[in-house]
Backbone bond lengths (Angstrom), bond angles and torsions (degrees), N, CA, C in turn:
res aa  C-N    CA-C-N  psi(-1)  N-CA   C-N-CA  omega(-1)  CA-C   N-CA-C  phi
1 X - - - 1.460 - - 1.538 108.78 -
2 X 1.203 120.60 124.49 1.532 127.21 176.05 1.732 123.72 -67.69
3 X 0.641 114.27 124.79 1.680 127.75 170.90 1.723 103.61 5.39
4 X 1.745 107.53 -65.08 1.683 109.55 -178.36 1.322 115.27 -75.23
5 X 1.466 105.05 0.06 1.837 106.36 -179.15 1.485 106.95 -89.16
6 X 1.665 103.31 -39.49 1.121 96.05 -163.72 2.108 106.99 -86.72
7 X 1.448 115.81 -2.85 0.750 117.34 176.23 1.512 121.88 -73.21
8 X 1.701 92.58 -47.04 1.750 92.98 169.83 1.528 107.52 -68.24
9 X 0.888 134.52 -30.21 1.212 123.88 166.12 1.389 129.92 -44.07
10 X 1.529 129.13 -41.71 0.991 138.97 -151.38 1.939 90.22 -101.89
11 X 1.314 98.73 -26.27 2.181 101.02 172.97 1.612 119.38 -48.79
12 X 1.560 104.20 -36.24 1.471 121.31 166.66 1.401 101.18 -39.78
13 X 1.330 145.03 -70.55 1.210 134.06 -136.44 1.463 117.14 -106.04
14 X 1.098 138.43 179.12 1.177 116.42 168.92 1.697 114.14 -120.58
15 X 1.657 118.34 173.72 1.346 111.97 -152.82 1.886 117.41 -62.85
16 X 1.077 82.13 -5.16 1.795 77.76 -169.97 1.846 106.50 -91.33
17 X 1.175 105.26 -29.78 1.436 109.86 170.36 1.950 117.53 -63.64
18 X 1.584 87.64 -35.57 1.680 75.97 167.39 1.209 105.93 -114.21
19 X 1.531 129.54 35.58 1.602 114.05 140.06 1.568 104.77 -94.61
20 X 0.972 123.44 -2.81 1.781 118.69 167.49 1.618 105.21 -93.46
21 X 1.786 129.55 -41.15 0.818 112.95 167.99 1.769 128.01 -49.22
22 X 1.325 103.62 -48.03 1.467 108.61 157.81 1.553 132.51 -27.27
23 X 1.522 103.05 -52.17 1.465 106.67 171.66 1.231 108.73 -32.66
24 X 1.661 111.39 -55.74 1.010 116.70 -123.83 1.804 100.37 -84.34
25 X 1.191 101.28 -26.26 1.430 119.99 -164.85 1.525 109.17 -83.66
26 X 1.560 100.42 -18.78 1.191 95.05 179.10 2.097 111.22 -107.15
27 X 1.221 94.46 -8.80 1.437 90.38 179.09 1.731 119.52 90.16
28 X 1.866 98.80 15.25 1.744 88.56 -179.68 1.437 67.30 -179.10
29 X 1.578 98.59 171.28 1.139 144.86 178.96 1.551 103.33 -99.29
30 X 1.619 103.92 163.05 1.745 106.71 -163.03 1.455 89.06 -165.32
31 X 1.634 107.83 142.46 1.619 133.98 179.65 1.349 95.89 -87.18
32 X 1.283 136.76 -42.08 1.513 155.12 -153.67 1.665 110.43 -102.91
33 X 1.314 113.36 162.10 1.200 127.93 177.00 1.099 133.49 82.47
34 X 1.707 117.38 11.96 1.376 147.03 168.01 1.437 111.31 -118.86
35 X 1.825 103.36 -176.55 1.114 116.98 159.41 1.006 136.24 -108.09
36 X 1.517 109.51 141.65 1.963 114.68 -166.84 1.495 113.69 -81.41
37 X 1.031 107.41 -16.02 1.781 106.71 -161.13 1.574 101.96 -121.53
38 X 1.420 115.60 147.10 1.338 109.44 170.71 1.611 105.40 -98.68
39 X 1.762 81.37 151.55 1.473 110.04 179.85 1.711 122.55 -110.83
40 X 1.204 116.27 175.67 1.410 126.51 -162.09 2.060 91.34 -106.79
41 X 1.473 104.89 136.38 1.841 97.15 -177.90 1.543 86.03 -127.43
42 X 1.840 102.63 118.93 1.222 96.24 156.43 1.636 144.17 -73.85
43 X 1.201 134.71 19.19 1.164 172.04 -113.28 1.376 136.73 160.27
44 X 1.480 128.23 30.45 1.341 123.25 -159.73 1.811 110.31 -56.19
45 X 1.465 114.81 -20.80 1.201 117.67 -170.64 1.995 124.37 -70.23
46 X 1.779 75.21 -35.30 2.022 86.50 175.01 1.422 100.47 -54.07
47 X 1.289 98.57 -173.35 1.613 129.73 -169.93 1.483 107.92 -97.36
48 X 1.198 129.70 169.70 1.074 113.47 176.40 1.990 122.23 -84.57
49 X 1.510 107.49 164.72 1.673 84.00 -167.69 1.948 89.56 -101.38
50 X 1.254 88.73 163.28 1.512 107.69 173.15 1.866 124.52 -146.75
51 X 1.141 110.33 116.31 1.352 107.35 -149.64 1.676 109.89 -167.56
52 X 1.279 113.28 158.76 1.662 143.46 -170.07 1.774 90.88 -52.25
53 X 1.247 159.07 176.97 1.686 165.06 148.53 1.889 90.14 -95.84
54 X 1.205 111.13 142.86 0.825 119.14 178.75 1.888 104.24 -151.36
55 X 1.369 133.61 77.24 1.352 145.35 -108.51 1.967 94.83 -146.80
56 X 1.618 90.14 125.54 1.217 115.79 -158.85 1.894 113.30 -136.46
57 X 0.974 144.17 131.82 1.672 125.53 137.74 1.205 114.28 -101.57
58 X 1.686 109.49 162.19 1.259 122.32 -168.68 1.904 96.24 -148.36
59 X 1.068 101.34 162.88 1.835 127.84 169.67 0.886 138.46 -133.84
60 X 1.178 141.80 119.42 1.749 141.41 -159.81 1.534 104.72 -104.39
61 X 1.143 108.19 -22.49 2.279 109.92 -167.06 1.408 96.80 -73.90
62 X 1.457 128.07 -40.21 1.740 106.71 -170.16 1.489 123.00 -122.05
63 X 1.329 91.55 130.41 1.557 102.85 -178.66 1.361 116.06 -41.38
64 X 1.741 118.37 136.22 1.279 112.23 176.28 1.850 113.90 -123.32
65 X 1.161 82.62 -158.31 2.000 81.98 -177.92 1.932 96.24 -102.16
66 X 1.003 85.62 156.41 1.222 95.66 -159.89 2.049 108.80 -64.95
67 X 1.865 80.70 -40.68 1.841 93.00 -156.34 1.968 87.74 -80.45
68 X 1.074 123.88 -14.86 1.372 126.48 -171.69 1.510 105.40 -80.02
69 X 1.607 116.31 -52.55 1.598 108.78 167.66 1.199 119.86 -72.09
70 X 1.495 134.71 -7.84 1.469 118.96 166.12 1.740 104.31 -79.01
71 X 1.083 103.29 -33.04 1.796 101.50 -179.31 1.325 119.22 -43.01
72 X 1.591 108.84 -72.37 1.247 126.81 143.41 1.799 140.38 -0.99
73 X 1.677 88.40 -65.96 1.840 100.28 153.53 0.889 142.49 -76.33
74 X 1.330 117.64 -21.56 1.699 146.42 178.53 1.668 78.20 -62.47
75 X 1.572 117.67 -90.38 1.126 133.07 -179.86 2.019 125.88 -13.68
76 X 1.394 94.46 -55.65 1.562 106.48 170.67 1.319 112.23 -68.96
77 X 1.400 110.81 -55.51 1.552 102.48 151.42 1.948 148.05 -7.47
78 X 1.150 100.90 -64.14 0.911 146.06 164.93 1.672 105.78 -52.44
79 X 1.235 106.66 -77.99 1.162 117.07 -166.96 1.823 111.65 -54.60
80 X 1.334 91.78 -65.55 1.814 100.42 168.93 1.742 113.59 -35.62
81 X 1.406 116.75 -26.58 1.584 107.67 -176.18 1.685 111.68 -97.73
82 X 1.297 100.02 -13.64 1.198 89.83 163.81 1.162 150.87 -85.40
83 X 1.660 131.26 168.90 1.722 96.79 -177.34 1.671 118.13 98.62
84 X 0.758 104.89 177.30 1.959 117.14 -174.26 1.491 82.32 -93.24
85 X 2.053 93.80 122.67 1.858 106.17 155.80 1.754 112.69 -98.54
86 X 0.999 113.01 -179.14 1.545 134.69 14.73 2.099 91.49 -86.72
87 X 1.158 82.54 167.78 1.813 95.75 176.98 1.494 120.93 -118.53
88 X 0.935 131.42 161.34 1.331 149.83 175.66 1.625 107.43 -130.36
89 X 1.554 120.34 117.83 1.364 124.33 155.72 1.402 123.17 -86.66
90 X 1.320 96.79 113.78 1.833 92.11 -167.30 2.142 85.50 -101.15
91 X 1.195 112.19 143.50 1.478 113.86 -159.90 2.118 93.16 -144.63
92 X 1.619 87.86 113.62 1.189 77.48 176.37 1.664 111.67 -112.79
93 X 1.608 101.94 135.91 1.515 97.90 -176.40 1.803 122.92 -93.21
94 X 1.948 115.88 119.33 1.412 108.41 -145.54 1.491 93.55 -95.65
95 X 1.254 114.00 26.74 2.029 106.67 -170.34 1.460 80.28 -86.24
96 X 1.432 100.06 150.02 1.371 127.75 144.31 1.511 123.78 -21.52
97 X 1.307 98.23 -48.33 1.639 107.04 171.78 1.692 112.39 -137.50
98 X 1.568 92.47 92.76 1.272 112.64 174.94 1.192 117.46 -40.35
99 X 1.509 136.40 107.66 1.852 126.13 161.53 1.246 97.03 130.00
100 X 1.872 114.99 -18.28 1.369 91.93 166.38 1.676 137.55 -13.56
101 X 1.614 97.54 -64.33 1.541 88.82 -167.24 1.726 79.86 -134.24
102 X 1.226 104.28 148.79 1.160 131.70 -177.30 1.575 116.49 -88.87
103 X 1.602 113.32 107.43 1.225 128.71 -179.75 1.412 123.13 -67.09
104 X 1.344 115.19 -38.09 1.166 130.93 141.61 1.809 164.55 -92.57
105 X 0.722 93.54 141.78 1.960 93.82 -167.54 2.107 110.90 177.79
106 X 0.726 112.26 -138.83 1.484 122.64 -159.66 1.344 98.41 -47.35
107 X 1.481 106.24 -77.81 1.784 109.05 -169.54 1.462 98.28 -38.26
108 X 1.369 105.54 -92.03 1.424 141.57 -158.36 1.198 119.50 -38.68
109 X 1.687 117.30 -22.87 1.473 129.59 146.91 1.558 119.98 -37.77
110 X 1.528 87.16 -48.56 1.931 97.78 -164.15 1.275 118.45 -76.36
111 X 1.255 99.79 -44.70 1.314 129.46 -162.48 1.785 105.42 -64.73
112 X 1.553 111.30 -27.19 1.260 127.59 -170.95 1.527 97.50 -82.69
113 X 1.679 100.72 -61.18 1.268 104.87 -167.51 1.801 112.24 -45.80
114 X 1.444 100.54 -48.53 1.819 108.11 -168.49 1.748 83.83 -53.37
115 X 1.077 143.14 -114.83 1.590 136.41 175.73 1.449 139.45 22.73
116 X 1.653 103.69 -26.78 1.360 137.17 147.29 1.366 91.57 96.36
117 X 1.050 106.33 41.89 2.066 116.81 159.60 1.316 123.10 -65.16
118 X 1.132 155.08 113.40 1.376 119.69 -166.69 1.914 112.92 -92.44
119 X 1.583 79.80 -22.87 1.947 84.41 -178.94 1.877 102.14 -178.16
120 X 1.298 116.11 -168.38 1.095 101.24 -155.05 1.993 101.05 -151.35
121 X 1.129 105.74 158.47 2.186 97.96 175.60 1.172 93.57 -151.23
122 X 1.602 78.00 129.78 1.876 98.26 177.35 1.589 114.60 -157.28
123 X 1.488 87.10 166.17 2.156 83.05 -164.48 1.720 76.53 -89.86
124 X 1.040 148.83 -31.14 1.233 135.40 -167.53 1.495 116.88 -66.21
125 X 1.263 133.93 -173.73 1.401 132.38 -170.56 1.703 111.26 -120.76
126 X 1.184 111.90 161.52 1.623 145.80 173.92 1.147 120.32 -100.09
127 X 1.172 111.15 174.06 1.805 124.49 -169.51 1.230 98.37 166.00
128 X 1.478 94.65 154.63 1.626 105.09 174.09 1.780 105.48 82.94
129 X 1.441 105.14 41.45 1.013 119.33 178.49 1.653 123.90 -52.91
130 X 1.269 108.79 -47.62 1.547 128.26 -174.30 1.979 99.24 -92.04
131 X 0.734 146.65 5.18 1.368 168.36 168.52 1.737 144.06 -101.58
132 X 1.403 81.02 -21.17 1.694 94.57 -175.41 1.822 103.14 -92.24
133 X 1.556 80.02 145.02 1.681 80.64 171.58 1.909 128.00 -45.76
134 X 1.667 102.40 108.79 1.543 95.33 175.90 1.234 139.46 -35.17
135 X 1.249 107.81 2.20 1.797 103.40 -155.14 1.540 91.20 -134.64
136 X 1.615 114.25 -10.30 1.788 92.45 -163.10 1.879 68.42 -101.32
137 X 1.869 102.85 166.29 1.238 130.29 -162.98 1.583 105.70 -102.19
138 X 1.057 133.98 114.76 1.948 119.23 169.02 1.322 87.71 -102.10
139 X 1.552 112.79 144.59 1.191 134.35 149.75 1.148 117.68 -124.85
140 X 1.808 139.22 97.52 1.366 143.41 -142.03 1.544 109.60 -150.31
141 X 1.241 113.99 135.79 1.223 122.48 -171.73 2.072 118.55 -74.75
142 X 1.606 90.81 3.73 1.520 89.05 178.00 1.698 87.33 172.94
143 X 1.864 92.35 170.03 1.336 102.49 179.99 1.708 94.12 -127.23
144 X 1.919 100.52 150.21 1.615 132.38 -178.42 1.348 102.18 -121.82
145 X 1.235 107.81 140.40 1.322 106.34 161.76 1.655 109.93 -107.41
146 X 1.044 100.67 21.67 1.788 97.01 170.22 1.679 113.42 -156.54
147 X 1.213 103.46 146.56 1.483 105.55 -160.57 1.547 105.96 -80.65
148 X 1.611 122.11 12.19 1.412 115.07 -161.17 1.402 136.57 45.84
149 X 1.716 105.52 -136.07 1.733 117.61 158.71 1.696 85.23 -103.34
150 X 1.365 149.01 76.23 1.303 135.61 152.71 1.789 113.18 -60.89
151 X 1.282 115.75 155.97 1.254 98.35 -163.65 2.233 95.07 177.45
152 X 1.034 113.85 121.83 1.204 137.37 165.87 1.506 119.72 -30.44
153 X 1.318 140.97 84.69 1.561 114.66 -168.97 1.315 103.32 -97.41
154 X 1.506 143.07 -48.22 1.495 147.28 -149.76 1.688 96.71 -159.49
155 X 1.026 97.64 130.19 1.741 120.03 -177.26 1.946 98.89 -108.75
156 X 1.255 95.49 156.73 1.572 113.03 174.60 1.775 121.11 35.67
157 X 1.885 93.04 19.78 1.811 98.77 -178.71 1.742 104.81 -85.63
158 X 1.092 122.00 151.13 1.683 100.59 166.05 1.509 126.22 -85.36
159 X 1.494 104.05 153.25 1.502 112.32 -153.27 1.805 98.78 -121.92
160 X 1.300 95.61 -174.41 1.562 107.28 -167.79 1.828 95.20 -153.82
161 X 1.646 90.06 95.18 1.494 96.81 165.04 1.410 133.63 -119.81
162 X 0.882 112.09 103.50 1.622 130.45 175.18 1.753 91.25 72.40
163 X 1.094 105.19 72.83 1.315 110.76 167.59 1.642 111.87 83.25
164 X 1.301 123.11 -7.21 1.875 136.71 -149.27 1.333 87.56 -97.69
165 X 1.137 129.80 125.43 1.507 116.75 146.28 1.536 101.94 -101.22
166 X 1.784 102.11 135.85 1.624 111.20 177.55 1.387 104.73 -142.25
167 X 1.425 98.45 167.03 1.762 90.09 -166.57 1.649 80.66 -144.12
168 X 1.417 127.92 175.74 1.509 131.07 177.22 1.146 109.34 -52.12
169 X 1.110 129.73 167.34 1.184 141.61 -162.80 1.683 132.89 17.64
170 X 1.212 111.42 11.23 1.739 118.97 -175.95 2.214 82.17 -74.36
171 X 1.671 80.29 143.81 1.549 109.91 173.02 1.499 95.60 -88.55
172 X 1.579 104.15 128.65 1.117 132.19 175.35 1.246 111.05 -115.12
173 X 1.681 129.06 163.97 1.255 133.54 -163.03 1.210 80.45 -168.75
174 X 1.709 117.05 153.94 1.350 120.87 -174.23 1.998 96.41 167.53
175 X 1.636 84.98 146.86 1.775 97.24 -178.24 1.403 83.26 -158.21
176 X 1.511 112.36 -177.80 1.247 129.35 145.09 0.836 156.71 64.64
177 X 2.368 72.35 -122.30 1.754 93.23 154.69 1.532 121.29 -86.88
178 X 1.223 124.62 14.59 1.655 110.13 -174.62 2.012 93.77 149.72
179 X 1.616 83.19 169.37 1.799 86.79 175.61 1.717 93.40 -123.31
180 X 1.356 101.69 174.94 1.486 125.05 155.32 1.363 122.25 -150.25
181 X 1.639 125.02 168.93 0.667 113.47 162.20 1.724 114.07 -106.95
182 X 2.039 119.37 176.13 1.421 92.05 -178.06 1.386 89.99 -143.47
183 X 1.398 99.45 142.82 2.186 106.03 174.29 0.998 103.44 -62.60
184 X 1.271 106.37 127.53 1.445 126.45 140.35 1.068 130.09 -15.89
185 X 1.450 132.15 -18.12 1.965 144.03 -126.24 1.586 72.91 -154.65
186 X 1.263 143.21 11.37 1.617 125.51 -177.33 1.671 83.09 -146.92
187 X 0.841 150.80 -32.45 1.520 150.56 -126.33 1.782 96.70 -70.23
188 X 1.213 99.89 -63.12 1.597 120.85 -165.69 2.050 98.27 -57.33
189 X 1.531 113.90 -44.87 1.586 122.26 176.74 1.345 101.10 -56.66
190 X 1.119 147.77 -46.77 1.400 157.87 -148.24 1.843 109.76 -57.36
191 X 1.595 114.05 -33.56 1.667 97.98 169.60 1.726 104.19 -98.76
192 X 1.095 102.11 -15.14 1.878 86.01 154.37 1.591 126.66 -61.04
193 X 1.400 100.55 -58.59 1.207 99.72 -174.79 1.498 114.42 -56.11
194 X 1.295 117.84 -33.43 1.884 118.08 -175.74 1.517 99.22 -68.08
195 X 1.475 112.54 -51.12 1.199 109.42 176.82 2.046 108.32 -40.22
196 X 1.295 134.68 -51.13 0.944 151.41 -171.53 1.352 111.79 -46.93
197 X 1.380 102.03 -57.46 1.449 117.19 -168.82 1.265 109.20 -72.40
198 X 1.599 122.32 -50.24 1.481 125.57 169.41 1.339 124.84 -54.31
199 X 1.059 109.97 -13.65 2.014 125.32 166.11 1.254 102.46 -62.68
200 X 1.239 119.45 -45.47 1.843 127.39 -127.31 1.771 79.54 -106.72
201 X 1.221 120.01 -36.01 1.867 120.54 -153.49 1.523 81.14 -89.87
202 X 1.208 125.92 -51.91 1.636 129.95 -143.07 2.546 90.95 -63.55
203 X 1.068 88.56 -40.73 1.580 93.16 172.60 1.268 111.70 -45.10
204 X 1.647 107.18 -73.15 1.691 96.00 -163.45 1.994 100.64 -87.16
205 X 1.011 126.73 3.88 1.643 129.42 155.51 1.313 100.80 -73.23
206 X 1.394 156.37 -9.05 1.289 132.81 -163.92 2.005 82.47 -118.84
207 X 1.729 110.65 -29.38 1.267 71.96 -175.15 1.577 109.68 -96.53
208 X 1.043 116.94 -11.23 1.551 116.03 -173.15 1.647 98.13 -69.73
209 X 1.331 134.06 -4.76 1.495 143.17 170.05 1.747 108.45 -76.66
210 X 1.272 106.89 -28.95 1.433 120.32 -165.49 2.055 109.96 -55.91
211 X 0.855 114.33 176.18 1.551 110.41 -175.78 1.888 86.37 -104.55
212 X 1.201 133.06 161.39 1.082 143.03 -179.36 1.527 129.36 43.71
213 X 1.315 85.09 29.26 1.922 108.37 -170.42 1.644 104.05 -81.60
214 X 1.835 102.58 124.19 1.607 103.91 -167.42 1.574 92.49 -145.67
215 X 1.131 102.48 -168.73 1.908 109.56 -178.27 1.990 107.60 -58.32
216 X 0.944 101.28 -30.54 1.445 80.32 -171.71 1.774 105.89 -99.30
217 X 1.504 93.05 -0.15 1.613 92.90 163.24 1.902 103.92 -77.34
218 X 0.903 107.17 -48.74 1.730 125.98 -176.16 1.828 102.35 -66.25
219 X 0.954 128.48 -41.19 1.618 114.65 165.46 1.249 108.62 -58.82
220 X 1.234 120.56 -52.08 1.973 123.79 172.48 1.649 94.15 -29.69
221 X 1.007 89.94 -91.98 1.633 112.88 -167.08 1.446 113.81 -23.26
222 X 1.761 116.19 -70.60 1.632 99.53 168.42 1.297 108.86 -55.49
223 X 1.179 141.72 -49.16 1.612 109.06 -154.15 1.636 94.69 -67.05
224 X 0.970 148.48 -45.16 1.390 144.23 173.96 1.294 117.85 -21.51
225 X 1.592 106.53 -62.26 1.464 119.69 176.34 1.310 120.02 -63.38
226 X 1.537 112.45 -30.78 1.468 116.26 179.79 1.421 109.74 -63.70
227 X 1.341 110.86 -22.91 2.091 111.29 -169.54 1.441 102.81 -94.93
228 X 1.347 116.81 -16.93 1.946 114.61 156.44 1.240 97.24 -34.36
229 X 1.333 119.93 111.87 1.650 117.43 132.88 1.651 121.77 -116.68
């Protein structure tokens, strides 16, 4: 299965199923490689996004020169279209007080999406809720109703969002409930392993569904699930 197969593939599910599929693929459990903090989804209804990191900070508190932040954006610009899509802008905001001004909303929705962005995670904030492109994803740690001095500082450096550490190009996955990122060296294992896990759950879900279902219905059941391989 190719890279965009296995990506649409992986849109089916949502993020918490392939941070357990993960376990599985990787053979252990992990504190790391998610997010710590909850976020705001403008879209709870889409699918989840899955996509290339495409990794930026920005600042809203200080005034800049004018011809220096278009340079800058031109530049980020740029950068986000290049490269293997679909993309994800993961954008970390370094003010003091993250969300000041909101990097995203109407334009910056579109403008991403045409570029073949599909959506974006950031501790900073949104706006332009009823306005933004339907289809691209915000995942943002708060909402602005004004864009401030927002403004571009360092493109393709790695960032630290809401607990995420991402660096360019790490595959991200994200809904909801939370993002991650996923190795490369696991990517291709990843519809086995779901396949795996949904074997193993569908057991003790069919019996904990059962009418008179109690502990010694539920000891059945894991050891059952435990002999899924």
């Amino acid at each position: 299965m190719d890279t965009r197969s296995l990506f649409a593939h992986l849109r089916q599910f949502d993020t918490p199923t392939i941070a357990n599929a993960l376990e599985i693929a990787q053979g252990k459990r992990s504190t790391s490689g998610f997010t710590r903090q909850t976020y705001l989804c403008a879209f709870p209804k889409l699918p989840a996004i899955v996509g290339f990191a495409r990794t930026a900070t920005i600042r809203c508190s200080t005034p800049y020169d004018p011809a220096a932040r278009r340079k800058n954006q031109i530049a980020y610009y740029e950068y986000v279209a290049q490269g293997d899509q679909p993309t994800i802008a993961v954008i970390q905001d370094i003010d003091s007080q993250p969300g000041l001004g909101a990097f995203w909303g109407e334009v910056n929705t579109h403008v991403h999406w045409g570029l073949g962005c599909v959506g974006t995670l950031t501790n900073g904030s949104m706006r332009d809720l009823d306005a933004m492109q339907p289809q691209f994803q915000c995942f943002a740690a708060a909402l602005s109703p004004s864009h401030a001095w927002v403004q571009v500082v360092e493109t393709g450096k790695p960032v630290e969002v809401l607990g995420l550490a991402v660096a360019d190009g790490d595959i991200v996955h994200a809904d909801r409930h939370g993002a991650l990122t996923i190795a490369r060296d696991v990517l291709e294992k990843l519809p086995a392993a779901i396949d795996l896990m949904a074997r193993r759950e569908k057991v003790i879900l069919d019996a904990a569904r059962k009418p008179g279902f109690g502990i010694a219905a539920l000891r059945e059941a894991l050891a059952a699930s435990d002999q899924i391989k």
